[in-house]
C-alpha positions in Angstrom: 40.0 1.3 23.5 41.2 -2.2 23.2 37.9 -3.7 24.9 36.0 -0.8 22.2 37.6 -2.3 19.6 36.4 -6.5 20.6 32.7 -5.0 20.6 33.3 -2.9 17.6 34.3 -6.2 15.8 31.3 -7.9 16.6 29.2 -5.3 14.6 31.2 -5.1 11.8 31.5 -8.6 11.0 27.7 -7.7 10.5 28.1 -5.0 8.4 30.6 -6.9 6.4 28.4 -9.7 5.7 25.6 -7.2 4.8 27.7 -5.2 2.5 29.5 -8.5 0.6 25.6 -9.3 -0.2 24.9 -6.4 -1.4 28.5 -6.4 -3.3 27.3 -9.9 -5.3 23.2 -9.1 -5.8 22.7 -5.5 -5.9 24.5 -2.9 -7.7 26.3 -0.7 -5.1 24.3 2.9 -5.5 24.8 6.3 -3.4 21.8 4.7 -1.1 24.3 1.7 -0.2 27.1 3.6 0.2 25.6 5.7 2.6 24.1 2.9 4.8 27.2 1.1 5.0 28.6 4.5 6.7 25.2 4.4 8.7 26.0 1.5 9.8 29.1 2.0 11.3 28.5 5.5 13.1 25.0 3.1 14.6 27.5 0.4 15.4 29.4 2.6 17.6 26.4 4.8 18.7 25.3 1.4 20.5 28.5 0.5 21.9 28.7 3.5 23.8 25.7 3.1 26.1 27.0 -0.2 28.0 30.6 1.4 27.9 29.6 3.7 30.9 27.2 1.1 32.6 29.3 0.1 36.1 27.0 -3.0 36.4 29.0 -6.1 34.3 25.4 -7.8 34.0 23.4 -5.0 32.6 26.6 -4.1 30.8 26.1 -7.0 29.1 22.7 -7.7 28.9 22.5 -4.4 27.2 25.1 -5.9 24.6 23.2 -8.6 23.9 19.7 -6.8 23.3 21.7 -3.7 21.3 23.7 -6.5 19.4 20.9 -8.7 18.1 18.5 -5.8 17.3 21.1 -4.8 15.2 21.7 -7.8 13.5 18.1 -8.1 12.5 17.9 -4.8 11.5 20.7 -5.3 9.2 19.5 -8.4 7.9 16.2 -6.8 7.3 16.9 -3.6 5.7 19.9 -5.8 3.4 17.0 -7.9 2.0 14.5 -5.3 1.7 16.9 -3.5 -0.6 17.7 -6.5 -2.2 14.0 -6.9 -3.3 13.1 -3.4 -4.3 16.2 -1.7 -4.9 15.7 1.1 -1.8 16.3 1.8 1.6 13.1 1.7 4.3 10.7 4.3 4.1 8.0 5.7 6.2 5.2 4.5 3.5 6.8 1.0 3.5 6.7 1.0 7.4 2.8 2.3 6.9 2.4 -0.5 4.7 4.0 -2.9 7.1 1.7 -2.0 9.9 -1.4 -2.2 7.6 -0.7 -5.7 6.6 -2.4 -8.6 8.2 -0.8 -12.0 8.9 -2.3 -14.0 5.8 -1.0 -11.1 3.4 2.3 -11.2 5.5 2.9 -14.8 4.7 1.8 -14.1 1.2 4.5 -11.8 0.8 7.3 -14.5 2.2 6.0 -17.0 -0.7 5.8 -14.8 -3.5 9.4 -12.5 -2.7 11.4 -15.0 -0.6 14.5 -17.1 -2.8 17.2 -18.9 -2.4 19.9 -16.0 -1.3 17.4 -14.3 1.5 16.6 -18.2 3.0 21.0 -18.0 2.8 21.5 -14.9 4.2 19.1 -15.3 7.3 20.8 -18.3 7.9 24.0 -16.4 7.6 23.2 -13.6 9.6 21.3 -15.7 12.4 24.0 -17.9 13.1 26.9 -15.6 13.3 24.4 -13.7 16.2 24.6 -17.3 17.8 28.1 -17.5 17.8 28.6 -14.6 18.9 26.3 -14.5 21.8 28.0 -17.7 22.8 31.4 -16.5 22.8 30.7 -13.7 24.8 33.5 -13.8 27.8 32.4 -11.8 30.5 35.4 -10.4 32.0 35.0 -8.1 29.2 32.2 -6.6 31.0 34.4 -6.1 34.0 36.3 -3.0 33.7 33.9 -0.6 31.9 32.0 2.4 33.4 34.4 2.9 35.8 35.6 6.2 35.9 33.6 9.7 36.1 35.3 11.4 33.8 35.5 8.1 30.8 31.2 8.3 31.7 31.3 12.1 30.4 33.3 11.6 27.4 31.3 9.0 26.5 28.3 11.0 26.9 29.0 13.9 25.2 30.8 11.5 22.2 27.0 9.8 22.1 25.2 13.3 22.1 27.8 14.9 19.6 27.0 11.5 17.2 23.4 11.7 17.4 23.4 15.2 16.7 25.5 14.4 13.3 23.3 11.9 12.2 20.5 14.0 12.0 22.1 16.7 10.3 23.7 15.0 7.9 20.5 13.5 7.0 22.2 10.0 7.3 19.4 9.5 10.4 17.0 8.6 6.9 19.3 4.9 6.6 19.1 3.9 9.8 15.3 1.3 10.3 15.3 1.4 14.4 14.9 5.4 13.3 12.7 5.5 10.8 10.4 2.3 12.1 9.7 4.4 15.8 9.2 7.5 13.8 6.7 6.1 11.3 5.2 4.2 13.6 3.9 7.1 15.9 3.1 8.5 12.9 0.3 5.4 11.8 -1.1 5.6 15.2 -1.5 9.0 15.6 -3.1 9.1 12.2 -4.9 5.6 13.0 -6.3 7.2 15.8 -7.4 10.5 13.7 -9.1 7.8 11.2 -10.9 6.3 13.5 -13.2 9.0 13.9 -15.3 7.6 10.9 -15.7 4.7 12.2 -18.1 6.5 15.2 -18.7 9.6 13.3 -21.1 8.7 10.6 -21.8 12.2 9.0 -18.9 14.5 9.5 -19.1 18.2 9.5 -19.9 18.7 5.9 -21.8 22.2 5.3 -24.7 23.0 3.0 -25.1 19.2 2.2 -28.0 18.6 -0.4 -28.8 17.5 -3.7 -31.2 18.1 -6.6 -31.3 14.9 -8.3 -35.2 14.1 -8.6 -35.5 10.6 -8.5 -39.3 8.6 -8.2 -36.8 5.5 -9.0 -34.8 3.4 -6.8 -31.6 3.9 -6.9 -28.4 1.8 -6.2 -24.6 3.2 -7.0 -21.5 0.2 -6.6 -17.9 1.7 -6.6 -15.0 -1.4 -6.8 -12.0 -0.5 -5.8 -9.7 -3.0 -7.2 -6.3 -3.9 -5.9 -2.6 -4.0 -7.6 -4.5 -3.7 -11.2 -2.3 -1.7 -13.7 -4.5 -0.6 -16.9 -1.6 -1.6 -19.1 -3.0 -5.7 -18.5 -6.3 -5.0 -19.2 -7.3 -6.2 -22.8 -10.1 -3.6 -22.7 -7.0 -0.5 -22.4 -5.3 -2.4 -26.0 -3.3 -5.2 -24.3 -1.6 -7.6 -26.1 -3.8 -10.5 -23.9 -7.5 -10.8 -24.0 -7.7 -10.2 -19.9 -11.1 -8.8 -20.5 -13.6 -10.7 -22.7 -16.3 -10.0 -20.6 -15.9 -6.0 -20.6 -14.9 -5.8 -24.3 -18.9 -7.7 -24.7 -20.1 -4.3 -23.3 -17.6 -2.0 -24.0 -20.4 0.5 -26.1 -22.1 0.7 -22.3 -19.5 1.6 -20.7 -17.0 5.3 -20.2 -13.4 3.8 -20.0 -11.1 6.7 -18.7 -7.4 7.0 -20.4 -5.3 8.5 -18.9 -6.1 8.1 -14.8 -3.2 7.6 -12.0 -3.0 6.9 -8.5 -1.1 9.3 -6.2 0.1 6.7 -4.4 1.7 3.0 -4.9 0.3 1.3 -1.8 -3.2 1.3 -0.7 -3.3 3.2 2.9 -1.6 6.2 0.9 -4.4 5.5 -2.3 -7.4 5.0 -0.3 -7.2 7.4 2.4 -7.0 10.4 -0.2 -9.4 8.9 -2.9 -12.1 8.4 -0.4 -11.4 11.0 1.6 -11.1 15.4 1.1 -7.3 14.5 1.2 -5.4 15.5 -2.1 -1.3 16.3 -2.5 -2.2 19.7 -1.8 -3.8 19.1 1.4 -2.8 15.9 2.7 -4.0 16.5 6.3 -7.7 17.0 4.6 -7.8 12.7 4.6 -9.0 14.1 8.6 -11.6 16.8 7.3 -14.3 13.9 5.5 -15.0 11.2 3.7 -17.3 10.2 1.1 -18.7 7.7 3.1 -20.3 10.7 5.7 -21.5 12.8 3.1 -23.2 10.0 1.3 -24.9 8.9 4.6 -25.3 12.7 5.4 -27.0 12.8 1.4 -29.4 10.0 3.4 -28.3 7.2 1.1 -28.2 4.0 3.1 -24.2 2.9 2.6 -22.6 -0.6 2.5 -19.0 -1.2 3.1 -18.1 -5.2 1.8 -14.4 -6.0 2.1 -12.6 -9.4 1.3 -9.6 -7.9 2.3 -8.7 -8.9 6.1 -8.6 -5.8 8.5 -5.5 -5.9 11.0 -7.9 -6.6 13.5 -11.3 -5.1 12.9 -10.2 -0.9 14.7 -6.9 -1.2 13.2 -6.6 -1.1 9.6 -6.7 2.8 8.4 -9.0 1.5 5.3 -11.1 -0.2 7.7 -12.0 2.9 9.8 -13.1 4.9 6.7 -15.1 2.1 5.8 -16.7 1.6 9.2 -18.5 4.8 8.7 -20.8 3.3 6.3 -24.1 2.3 7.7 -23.2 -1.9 7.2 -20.1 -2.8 6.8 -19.1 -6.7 6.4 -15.7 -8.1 6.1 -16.0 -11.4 4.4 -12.6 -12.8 5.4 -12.5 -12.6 9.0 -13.6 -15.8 9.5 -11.2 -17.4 6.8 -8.1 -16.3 8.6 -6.6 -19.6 8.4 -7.2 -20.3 4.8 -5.0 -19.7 1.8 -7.7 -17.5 0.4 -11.0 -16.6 -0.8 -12.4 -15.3 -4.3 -13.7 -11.8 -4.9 -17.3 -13.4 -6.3 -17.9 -13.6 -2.4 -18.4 -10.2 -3.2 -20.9 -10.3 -6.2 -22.9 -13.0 -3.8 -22.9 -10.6 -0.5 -24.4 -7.5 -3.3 -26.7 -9.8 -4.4 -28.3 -10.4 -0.8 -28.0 -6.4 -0.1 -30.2 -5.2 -2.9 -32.8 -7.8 -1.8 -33.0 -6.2 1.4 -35.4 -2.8 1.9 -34.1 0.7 0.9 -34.8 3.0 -2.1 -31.3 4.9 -1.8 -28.4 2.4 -1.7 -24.3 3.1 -2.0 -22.2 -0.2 -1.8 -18.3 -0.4 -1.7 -16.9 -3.2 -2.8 -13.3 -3.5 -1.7 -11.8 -6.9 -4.1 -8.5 -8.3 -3.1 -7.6 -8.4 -7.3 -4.8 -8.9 -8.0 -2.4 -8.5 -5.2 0.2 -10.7 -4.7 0.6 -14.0 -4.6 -1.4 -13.2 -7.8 -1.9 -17.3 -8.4 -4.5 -16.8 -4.9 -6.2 -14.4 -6.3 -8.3 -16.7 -8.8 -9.8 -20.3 -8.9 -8.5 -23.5 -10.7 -11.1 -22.5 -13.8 -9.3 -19.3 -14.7 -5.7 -20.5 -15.4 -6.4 -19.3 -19.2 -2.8 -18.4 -19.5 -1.0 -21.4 -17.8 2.4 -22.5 -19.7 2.1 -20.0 -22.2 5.2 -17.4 -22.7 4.2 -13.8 -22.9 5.3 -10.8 -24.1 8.0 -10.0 -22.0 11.6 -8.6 -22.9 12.7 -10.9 -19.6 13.2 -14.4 -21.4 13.1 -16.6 -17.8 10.3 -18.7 -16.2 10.0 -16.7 -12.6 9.0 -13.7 -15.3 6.7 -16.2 -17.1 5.1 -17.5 -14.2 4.3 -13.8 -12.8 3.1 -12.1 -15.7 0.5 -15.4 -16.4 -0.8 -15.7 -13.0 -1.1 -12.1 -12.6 -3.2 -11.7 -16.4 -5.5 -15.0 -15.2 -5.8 -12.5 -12.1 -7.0 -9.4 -14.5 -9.2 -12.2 -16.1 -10.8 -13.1 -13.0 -11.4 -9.5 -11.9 -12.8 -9.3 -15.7 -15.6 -12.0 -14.6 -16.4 -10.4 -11.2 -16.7 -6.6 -12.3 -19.1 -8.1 -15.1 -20.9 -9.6 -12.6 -21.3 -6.7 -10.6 -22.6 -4.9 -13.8 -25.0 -7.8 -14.3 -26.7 -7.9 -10.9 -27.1 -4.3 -10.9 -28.9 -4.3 -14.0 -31.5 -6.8 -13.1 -32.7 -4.4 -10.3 -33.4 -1.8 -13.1 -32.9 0.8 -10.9 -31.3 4.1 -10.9 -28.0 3.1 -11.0 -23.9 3.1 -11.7 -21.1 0.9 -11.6 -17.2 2.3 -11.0 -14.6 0.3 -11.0 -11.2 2.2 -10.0 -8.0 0.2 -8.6 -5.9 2.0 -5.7 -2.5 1.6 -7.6 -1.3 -0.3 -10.5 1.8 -2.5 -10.7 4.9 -3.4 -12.5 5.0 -7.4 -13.8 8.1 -7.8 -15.5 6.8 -5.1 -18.0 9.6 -2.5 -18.0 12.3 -3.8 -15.4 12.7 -7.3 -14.1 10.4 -6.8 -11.0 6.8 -7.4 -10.3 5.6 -5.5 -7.5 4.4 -2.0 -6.5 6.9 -0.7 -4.1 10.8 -0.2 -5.8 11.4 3.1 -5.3 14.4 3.8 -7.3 13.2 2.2 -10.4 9.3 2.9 -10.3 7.6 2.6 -13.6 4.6 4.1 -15.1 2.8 1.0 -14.7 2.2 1.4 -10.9 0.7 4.5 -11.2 -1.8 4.1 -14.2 -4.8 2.9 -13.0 -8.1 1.5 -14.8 -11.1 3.6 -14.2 -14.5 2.5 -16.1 -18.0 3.5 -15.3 -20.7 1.6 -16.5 -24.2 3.6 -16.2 -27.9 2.3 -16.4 -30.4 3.8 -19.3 -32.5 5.3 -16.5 -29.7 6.8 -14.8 -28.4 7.8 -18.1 -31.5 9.9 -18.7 -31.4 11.8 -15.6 -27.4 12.5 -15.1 -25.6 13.8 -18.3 -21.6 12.9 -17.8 -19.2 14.4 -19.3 -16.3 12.0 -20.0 -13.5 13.5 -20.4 -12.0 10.6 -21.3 -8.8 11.2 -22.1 -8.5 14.0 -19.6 -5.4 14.1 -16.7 -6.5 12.7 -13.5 -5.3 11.5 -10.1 -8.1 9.5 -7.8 -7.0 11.8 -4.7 -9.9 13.4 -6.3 -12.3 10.5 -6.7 -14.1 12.3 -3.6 -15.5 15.0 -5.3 -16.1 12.7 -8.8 -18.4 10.3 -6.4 -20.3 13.2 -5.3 -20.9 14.6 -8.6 -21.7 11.7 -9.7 -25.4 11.4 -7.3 -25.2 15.1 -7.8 -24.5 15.5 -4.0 -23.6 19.4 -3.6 -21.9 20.9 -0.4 -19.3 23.6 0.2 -16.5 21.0 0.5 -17.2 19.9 -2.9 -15.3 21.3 -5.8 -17.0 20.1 -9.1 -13.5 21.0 -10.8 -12.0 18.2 -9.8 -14.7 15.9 -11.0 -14.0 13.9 -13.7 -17.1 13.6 -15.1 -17.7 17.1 -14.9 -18.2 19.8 -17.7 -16.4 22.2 -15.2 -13.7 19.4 -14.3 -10.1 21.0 -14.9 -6.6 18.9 -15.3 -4.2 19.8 -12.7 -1.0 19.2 -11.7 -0.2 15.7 -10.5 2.2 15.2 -8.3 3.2 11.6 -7.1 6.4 10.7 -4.4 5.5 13.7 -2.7 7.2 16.3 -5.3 7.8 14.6 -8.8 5.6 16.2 -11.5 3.7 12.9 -12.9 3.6 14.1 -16.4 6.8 15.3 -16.6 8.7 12.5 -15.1 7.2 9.8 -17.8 7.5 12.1 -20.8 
């Protein structure tokens, strides 16, 4: 027990350090509380395995690894908390795994301060000392008798068994990081089905649009974009000159939401048959098949990086389109690019051949850092203060980079429009974002992902459709503007929307739709949207 105790006191100088920064920056919650005590019971869960090890070398060597693993995981979960004010989650491990090495670093410069740099610091060289303090007679005497092995054993199966059931298995990151992450691949692998299977299995597929004109259809799905900094949804700011010019063209929905507050969990229902009711049906289709199965010829443009072009779950779906291009591949090692890369990429598609053409246009928006999102020409809101109830600079800073952000988006979206009207075709624009965000707006945070404090504002999403006189002649829309809607539906609005019919689409769940029909929408798996932000 005494050599127990030595080890024991290596992890919980740890712990201690973790907990005494989470005493001074956060405020000490149920959540903390029960990590700390996670902490502990996983402290001793990982002594126990070298205690019965006869071998002083592995004995150790297994110290070592369990030790520093620990540490890092402890550092990592302390700061993550820190930052969004919740313990790890499978989504935020989904999220992790989806993120490519430019948004990684992007994420260091925008969230990392002066008491995480501290605290790594902290944390890394306490491991150090510790690792070089190591005596190894202390090695020497374990694992040696058959009966201390057993008790030691069954004391390891009897642990494990309570940290399951008393749900405190949910603290612990080694846990939840192996469980979520067989969970991405095996859904990864699902996925990437559309990138190889271009039409799906979609049953009494036609359409009875009749159309001598050429026709061209653009969805945008924007990125991080909360309706609530969009001039054109009553901001304070004029984010969106350019729209409010057109505004009598265009159908500007009120009262949309995302079901989801990162993109893998947005994207792969709104493009997909996937909705909260059926989550598995992300599998069963995606627009993109029954578009190319409607024998539109589809275009997939990204500026977002895939994770390596099979990897990303986004980039599978949009694989499935008949050209897909990823504009940033090639400017891996630069700070950024611009979403007009976009509007010049469109541009060079509806030169080429084709009568029937459906382009994606995935932007980057405004995701953090949101000063990379924009060029030099757009700082309209540099050194201003807005209208914030957070008097400080970091809150000044954010909320003006991330409204010369809407602005930009403002200026490519109206470019889109533009281009699309010079082909006079038969044609529509959408512009959707995945999931909105919170900038200092209602708590002193600018992000998407705080779990305990989530606002409104990361959920409520812009949704505007802009429609050519032609195609406005030959496809009444009902708009339904003000209407309660979640994009896990967007599927079925798309298809409407070319007047694409098969059994797997429900015209009730079409926005535009004289048949649509408001439902319930759920968001965090069980909370009632509408009744949560009374």
């Amino acid at each position: 027990m005494k050599i127990f105790g030595k080890f024991f006191l290596k992890y919980l100088v740890v712990i201690i350090l973790a907990f005494l920064f989470d005493l001074f920056f956060n405020k000490i919650t149920d959540a903390v509380i029960s990590n700390v005590i996670e902490n502990f019971l996983f402290a001793i869960a990982l002594i126990c395995p070298h205690l019965i090890i006869s071998n002083p070398r592995l004995s150790q060597f297994v110290f070592i690894i369990f030790y520093t693993l620990f540490s890092i995981s402890i550092c990592i979960e302390t700061i993550y908390y820190f930052l969004f004010k919740t313990v790890f989650s499978s989504s935020a491990i989904f999220v992790f795994l989806d993120t490519n090495l430019e948004e990684a670093k992007e994420f260091l410069g925008f969230y990392f301060n002066t008491q995480i740099i501290l605290f790594i610091a902290i944390i890394f060289v306490t491991i150090i000392i510790t690792l070089i303090k190591l005596k190894k007679e202390n090695f020497l005497s374990l694992g040696k008798s058959k009966w201390f092995k057993i008790n030691i054993l069954i004391f390891s199966i009897t642990l494990l068994v309570f940290f399951k059931l008393s749900q405190l298995i949910i603290y612990n990151l080694p846990y939840m990081a192996a469980r979520a992450s067989i969970g991405y691949y095996i859904e990864s692998k699902k996925l990437a089905n559309y990138a190889t299977d271009k039409y799906g299995n979609f049953n009494n597929v036609s359409r009875t649009f009749n159309i001598k004109n050429k026709e061209v259809y653009v969805i945008i799905i924007g990125e991080s974009t909360s309706r609530s900094h969009l001039g054109i949804y009553d901001y304070c700011r004029n984010t969106t000159p350019l729209l409010h010019n057109i505004k009598n063209e265009l159908l500007i929905y009120n009262k949309v939401i995302s079901p989801e507050t990162y993109t893998v969990g947005s994207l792969t229902k709104a493009l997909t048959l996937g909705n909260y009711e059926n989550p598995d049906a992300k599998f069963e289709g995606s627009i993109i098949q029954l578009l190319n199965q409607a024998k539109f010829k589809t275009y997939w443009v990204s500026v977002q990086q895939p994770t390596g072009k099979n990897d990303s779950q986004i980039t599978n779906i949009g694989l499935g389109a008949n050209n897909s291009f990823f504009l940033n591949i090639k400017n891996a090692n630069e700070k950024t690019i611009y979403d007009e890369v976009l509007v010049d990429k469109l541009n060079k598609i509806l030169l080429e051949d084709g009568d029937k053409k459906f382009i994606f246009l995935h932007t980057l928006g405004t995701h953090f850092n949101y000063a990379y999102r924009y060029p030099q020409k757009f700082k309209f809101f540099d050194n201003q203060i807005p209208k914030t109830k957070f008097k400080n600079q970091l809150a000044y800073n954010a909320i003006n980079n991330y409204d010369n952000a809407v602005r930009y988006t403002d200026f490519v979206i109206n470019n889109v429009i533009e281009s699309v009207r010079k082909t006079k075709a038969n044609s529509f624009v959408v512009y959707f974002s995945d999931h909105g965000e919170e900038v200092y707006d209602e708590i002193e945070f600018s992000g998407h992902f705080r779990n305990e404090d989530r606002t409104r504002n990361v959920y409520e999403i812009p949704l505007i459709l802009w429609q050519s006189e032609s195609y406005k002649k030959t496809k009444t829309i009902y708009p339904n503007l003000d209407s309660k809607y979640m994009i896990d539906d967007l599927f079925h609005s798309i298809a409407d929307l070319i007047d694409v019919k098969a059994d797997e689409v429900d015209s009730t769940r079409s926005i535009f739709s004289k048949y649509f029909k408001e439902r319930k929408r759920i968001v965090k798996d069980t909370v009632d949207y509408d009744s949560y932000f009374k």
